[in-house]
N, C-alpha and C positions, 0 to 999 in steps of 0.2 A: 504494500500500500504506500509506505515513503516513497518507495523509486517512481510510482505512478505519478505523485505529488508532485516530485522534484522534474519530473520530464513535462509535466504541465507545465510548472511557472519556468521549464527553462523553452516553450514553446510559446507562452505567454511573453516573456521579456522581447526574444527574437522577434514577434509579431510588432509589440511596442517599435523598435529600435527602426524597423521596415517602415512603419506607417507614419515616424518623424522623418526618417529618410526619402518619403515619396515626399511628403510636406514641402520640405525645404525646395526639393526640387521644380513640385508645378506650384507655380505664383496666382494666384485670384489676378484676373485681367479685370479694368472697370472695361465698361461698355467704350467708355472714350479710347480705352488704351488698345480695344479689340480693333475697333476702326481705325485707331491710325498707323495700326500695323500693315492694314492693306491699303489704304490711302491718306496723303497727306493733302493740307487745304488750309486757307485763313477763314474764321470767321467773319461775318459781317462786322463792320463796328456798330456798336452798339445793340447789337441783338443778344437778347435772355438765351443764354445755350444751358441745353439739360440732357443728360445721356439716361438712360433705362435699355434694357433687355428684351425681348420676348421669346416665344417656344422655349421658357425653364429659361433663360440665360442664353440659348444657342444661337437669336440674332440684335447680334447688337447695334443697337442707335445712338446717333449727335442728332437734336433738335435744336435751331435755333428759329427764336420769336419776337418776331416785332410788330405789334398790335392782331392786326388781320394777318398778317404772312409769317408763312413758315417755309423751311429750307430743312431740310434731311439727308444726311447719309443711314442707309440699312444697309448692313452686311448678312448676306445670306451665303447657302453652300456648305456650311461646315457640318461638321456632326450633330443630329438634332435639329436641323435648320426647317423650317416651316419649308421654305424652297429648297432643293434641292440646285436646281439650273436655272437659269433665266429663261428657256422657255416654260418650266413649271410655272415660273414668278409670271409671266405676262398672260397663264393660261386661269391664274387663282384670282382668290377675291380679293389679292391686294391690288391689282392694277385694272380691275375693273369697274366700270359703271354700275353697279347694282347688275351685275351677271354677263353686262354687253364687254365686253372686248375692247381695248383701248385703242385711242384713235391713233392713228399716225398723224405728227402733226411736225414733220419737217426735220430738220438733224441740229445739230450743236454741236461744238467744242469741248471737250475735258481730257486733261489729263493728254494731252498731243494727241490726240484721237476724233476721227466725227462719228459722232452716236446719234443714234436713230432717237429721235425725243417722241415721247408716247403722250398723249393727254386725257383724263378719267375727269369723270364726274362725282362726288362723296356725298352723301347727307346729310345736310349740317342740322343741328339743334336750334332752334330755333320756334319761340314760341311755346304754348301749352301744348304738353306729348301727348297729354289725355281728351285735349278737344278733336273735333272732328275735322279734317283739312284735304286737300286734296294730294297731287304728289308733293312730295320731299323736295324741299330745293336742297341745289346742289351746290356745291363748293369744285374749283376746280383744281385739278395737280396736273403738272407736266411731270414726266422724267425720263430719266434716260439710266441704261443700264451700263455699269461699267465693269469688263472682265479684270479680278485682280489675279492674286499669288492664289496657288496651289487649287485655281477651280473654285474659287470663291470668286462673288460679284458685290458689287456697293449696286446700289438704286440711288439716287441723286434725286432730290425731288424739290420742287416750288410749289405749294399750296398756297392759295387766299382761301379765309375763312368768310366768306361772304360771297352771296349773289350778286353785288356793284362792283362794278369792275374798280380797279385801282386808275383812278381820271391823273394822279400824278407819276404813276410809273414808278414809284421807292420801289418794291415789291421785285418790281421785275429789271430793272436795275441790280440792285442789288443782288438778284437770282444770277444775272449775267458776268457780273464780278466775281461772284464767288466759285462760278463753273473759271475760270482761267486762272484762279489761285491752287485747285483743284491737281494732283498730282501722283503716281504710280511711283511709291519709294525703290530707291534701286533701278529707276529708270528713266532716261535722261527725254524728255520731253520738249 
């Protein structure tokens, strides 16, 4: 019965000593840190930036916010990814209008590359959810897909939060800036 004891806790220790040695090794990535391992970029000035997760932690987001507009990097692809490839991504509900298929709506620059830019329509909140109304207005998103390291993709996006258009153009200014600061580390652009 000792020797059973002693081959326990000397199975137990070696389990300890392994499970601080995988520790040390893999680092907790923030959402920010996941994304700029496969793309680099400035933010706007003066926009609220906020990074969060989704699928468990497997895609990670940069948001940044200024009134009505927003701007997004998602990294999709990795292990656990909602997306697997970008044509999964352009065939789900993230790039869709309420089910319809995103529009083509002409190409852009990022990263030394021209990308095909997509445009969706979303549902904004707006008003009492409990009265009766007709369809949902929509909010609109442009984006474009960008292939990074190892089969992984970012999505780049411009949202306004609002069915009035932007009559001064910040929004999409700004969207245009920040696609040409936009950049593939390790790759000369």
């Amino acid at each position: 019965m000792r020797r059973v004891y002693f081959i326990v806790l000397a199975l137990a220790a070696a389990s300890a000593v392994h499970s601080v040695e995988v520790a040390k090794t893999v680092k907790a990535q923030t959402p920010s840190q996941a994304v700029a391992a496969l793309v680099s970029h400035r933010p706007p000035d003066g926009w609220k930036a906020q990074d969060y997760a989704n699928s468990g932690g497997a895609d990670p987001v940069i948001a940044y916010e200024d009134g009505l507009d927003r701007i997004t990097l998602r990294a999709f692809g990795g292990p656990g990814s909602a997306y697997k490839t970008p044509a999964l991504f352009l065939a789900g509900a993230s790039a869709s209008t309420m089910g319809r298929k995103p529009e083509n709506a002409g190409s852009v620059s990022a990263a030394g590359r021209r990308l095909a830019l997509y445009k969706r329509g979303f549902p904004m909140s707006l008003g009492d959810p409990h009265a009766p109304s007709g369809p949902p207005m929509l909010g609109v998103e442009r984006f474009v897909i960008l292939p990074a390291a190892g089969g992984r993709f970012v999505v780049l996006a411009y949202a306004r939060e609002s069915p009035a258009p932007d009559l001064e153009g910040r929004g999409d200014a700004a969207w245009g800036a920040f696609l040409k600061t936009v950049k593939l580390p390790g790759r000369k652009t």
